[in-house]
Phi, psi and omega in degrees: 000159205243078177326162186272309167327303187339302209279002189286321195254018168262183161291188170287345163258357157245008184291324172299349221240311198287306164311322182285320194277323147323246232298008171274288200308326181303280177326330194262329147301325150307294186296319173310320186301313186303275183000290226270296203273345186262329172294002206027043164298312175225211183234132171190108167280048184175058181290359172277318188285318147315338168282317172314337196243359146299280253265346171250017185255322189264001160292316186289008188299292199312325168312322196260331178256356166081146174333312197270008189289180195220134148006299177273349173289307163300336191278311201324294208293335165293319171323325189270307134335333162299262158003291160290345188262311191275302187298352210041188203247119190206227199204155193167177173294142171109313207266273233107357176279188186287000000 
């Protein structure tokens, strides 16, 4: 995934680069999201703002699992984060709720 952050710690000659290739990556997501709500599979009245809110829960993995993470570690928790964006987060057997 392409942080929003990145083109912050490169030079000035690739960062127009970096940033162009984010918002190509934003967009093709985005259409997908559109794609999926116009086919009705799930609902999303906002596929731009549903793309922001994927593409920066799973930038944020590497933050969250930390230096020492590991590859499968890092698959775990986007996987799961995946899981939650279709199934959402609600209750049910198992989740510990009422």
């Amino acid at each position: 995934m392409l942080s929003n952050h990145q083109d912050i710690a490169v030079s000035e000659t690739y960062s127009d680069s970096i940033r162009e290739a984010r918002r190509r990556h934003e967009r093709r997501l985005e259409s997908i999201i559109a794609d999926g709500g116009a086919e009705q599979v799930h609902r999303t009245p906002d596929p731009h703002t549903t793309a922001r809110f994927v593409l920066g829960a799973l930038n944020g993995v590497p933050r969250w699992a930390g230096s020492p993470a590991t590859a499968a570690l890092t698959d775990s928790i986007a996987e799961q984060l995946v899981d939650h964006l279709i199934n959402g987060i609600g209750t049910g057997p198992g989740t510990g709720g009422a």
